[in-house]
Residue frames as qw, qx, qy, qz and C-alpha x, y, z in Angstrom:
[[0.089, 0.762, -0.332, 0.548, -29.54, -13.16, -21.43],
 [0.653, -0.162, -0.532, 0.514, -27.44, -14.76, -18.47],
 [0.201, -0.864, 0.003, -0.462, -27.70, -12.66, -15.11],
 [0.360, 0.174, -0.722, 0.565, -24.54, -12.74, -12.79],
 [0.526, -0.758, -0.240, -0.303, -25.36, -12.86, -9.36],
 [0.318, 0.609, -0.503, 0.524, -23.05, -11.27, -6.92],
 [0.808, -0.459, -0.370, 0.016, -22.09, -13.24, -3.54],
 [0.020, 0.735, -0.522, 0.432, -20.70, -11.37, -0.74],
 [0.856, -0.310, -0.349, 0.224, -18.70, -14.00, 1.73],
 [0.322, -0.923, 0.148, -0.151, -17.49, -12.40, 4.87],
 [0.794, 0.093, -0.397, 0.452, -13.63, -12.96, 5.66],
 [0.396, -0.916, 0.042, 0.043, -11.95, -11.65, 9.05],
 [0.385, 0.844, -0.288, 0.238, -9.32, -9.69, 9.03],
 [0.492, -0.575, 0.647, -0.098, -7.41, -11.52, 11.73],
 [0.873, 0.225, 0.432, 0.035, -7.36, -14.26, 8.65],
 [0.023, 0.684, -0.376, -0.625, -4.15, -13.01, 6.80],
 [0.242, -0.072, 0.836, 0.487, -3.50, -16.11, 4.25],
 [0.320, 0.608, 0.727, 0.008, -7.45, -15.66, 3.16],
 [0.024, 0.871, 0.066, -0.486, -6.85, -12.15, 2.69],
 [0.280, -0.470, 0.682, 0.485, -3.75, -12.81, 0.78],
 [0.368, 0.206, 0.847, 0.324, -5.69, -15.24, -1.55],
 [0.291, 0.878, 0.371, -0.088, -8.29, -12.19, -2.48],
 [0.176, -0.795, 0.297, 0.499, -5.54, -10.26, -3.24],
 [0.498, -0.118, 0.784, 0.351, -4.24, -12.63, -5.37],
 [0.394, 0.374, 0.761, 0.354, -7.58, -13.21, -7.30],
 [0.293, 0.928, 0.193, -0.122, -7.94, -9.57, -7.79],
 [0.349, -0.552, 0.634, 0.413, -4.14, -9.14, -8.79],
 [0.613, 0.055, 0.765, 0.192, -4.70, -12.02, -11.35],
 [0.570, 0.556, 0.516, 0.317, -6.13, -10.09, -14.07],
 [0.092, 0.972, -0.119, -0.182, -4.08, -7.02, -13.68],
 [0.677, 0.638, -0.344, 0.130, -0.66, -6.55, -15.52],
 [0.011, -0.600, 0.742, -0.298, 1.37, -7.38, -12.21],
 [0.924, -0.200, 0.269, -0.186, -0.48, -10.56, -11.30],
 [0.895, 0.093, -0.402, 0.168, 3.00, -12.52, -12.13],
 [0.343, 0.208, -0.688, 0.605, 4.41, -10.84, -9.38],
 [0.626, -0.586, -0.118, -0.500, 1.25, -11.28, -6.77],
 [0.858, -0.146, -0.398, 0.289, 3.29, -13.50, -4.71],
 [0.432, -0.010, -0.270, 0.861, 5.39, -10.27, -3.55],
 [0.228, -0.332, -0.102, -0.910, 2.56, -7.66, -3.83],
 [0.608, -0.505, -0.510, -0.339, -0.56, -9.43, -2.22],
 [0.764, -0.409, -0.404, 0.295, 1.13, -9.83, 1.08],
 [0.350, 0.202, 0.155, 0.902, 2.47, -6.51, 0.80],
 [0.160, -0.238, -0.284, -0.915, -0.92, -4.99, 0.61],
 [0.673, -0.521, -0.522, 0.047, -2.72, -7.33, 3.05],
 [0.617, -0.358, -0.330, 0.619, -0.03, -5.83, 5.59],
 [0.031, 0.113, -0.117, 0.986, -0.19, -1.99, 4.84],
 [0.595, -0.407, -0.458, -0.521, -4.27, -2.26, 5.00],
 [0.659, -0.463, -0.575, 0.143, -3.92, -4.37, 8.20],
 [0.439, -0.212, -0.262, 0.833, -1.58, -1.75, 9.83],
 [0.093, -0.117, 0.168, -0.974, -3.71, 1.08, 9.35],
 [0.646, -0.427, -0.445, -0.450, -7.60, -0.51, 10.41],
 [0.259, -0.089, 0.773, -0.572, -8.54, -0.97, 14.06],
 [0.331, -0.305, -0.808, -0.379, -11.03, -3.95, 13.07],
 [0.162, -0.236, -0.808, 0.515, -12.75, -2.91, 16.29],
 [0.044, 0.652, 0.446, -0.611, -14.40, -0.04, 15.26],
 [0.204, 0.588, -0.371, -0.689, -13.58, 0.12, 11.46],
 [0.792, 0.384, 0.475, -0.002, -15.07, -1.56, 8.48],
 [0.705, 0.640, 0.190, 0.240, -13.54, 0.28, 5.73],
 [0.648, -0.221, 0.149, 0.714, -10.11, 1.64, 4.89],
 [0.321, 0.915, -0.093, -0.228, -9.33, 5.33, 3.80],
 [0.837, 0.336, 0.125, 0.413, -6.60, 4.37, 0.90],
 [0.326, 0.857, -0.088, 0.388, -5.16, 7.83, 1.01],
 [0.712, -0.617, 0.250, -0.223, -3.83, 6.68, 4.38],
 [0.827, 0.005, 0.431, 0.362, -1.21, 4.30, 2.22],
 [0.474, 0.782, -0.133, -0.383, 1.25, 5.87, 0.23],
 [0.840, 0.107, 0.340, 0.409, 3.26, 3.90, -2.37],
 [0.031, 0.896, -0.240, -0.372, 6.20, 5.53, -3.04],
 [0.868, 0.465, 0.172, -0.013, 7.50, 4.68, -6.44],
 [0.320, -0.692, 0.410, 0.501, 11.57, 4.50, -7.83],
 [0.621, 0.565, -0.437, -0.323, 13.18, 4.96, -11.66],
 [0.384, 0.555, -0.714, -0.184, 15.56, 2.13, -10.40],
 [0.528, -0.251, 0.709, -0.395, 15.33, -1.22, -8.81],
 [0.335, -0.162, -0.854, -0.363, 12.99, -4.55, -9.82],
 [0.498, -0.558, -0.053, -0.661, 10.11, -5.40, -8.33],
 [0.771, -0.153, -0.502, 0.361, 11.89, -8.08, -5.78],
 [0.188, 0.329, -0.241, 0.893, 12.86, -4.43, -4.18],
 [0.485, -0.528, -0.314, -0.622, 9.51, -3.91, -3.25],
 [0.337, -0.184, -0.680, 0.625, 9.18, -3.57, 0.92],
 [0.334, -0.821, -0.379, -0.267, 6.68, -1.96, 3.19],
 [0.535, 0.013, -0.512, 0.672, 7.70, 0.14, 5.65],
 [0.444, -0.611, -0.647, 0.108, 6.50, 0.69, 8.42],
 [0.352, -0.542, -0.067, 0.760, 6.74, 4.59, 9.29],
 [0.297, 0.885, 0.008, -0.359, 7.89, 7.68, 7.14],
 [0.654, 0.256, 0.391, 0.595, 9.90, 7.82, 4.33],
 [0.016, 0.893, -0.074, -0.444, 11.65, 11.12, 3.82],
 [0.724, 0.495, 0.156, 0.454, 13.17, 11.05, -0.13],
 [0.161, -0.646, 0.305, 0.681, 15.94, 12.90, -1.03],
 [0.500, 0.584, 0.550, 0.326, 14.81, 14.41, -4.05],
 [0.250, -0.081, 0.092, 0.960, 14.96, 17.92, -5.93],
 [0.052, 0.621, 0.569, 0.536, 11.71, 18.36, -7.12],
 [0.167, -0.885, -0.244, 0.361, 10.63, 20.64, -4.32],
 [0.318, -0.638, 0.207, 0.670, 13.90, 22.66, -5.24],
 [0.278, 0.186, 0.717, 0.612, 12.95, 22.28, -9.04],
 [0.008, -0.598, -0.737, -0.315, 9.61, 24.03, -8.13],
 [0.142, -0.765, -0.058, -0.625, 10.98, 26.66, -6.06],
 [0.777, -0.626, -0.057, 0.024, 11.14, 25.34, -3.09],
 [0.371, -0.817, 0.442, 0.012, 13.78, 25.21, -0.67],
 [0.865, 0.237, -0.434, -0.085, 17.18, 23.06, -1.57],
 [0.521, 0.022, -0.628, 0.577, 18.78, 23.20, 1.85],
 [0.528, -0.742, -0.031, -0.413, 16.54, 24.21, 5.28],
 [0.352, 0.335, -0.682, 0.546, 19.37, 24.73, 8.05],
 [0.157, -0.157, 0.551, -0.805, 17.92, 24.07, 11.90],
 [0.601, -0.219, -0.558, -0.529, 14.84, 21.84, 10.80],
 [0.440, -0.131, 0.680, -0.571, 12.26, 20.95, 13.71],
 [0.472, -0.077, -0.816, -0.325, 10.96, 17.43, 13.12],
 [0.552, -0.185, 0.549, -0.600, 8.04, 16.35, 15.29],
 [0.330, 0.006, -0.915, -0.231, 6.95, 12.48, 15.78],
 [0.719, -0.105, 0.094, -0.680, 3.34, 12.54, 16.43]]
């Protein structure tokens, strides 16, 4: 019986292209690893944008949302940096409202 042995190697996060290249080799055996080239760098950069490496080791994921369309390719794919307000129905499919007249928007 063979016993793996697991090696952690430290990489800093002010190292993007090393980052990128883990991405990659964890990308590589999932069903989008032919398009890691657009995704890895993608995901290096939403991760980087929400850690303060000063005082954080680990990332709350729920803190990233990937917001997902019926149409496009995956060359579409973009981060952006901010909110994203859809214009969708489902609220109004579930009840909700389909038109809110006098909306206050705060940017925190």
């Amino acid at each position: 019986m063979e016993i793996l042995k697991t090696i952690t190697i430290p990489v800093e996060l002010s190292d993007r292209e090393s980052l990128i290249n883990c991405v990659n080799t964890s990308l590589s055996s999932k069903v989008v690893s032919g398009n890691s080239d657009i995704l890895s760098p993608i995901a290096v950069d939403a991760v980087l944008k929400i850690i303060d490496p000063k005082i954080h080791d680990n990332v709350d994921l729920r803190d990233i949302k990937i917001s997902k369309s019926v149409s496009g390719t995956i060359e579409d794919t973009e981060m952006v940096d901010g909110l994203i307000f859809t214009h969708n129905k489902i609220a109004h499919g579930a009840g909700g409202p389909s038109k809110i007249n006098n909306p206050k928007i705060a940017l925190i």
